[in-house]
N, C-alpha and C positions, 0 to 999 in steps of 0.2 A: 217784463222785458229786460232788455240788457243793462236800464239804468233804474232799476226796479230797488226798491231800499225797503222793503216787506217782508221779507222771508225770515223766520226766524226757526229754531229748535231749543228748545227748553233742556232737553235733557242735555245737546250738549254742553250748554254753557254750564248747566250745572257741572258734570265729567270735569272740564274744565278747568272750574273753579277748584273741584277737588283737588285735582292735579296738582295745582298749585299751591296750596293749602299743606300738603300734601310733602310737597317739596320744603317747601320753608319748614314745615314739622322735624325733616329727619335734614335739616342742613347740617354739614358737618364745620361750626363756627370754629373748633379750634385750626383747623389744617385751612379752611380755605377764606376765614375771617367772617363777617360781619353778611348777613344774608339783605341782599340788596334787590326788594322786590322790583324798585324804577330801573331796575335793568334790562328786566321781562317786557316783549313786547310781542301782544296779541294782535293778529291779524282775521277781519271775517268782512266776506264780502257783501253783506247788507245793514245797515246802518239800525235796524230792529234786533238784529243779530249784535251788536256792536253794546246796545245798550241793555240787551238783557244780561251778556257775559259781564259788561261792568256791575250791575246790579247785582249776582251771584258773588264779585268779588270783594264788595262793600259789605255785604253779609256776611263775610267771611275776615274782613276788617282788612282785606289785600286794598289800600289805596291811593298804592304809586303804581300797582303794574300800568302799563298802555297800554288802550284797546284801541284802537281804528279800525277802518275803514280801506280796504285795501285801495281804493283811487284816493286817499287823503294822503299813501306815503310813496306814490311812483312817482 
């Protein structure tokens, strides 16, 4: 239903997580300084969803991006 917090997809959080992973890899420190993952903030609108993308990004040692919950930031 409309306040349903179950749906999840695996692969994208994985996609994801790479992205991200990804991005910090080829950040360019000298021109734009210091790569600040607590800048990043993930939005997914089911709360299953929420916690498997952070789970992909603790395995990946990402552990300041934000992930919520799109009604946790309106």
């Amino acid at each position: 239903g409309q306040f349903s917090t179950g749906y999840y997809n695996d692969e994208e959080a994985v996609e994801l997580a790479k992205r991200i992973a990804a991005l910090k890899s080829c950040w360019p420190v000298e021109q734009w300084g210091a790569f600040g993952e607590d800048s990043i903030g993930v939005l997914a609108h089911y709360s299953e969803q929420v916690a498997r993308i952070r789970n992909e990004l603790r395995k990946r040692k990402l552990f300041s991006v934000s992930v919520e919950r799109v009604l946790n930031v309106q």
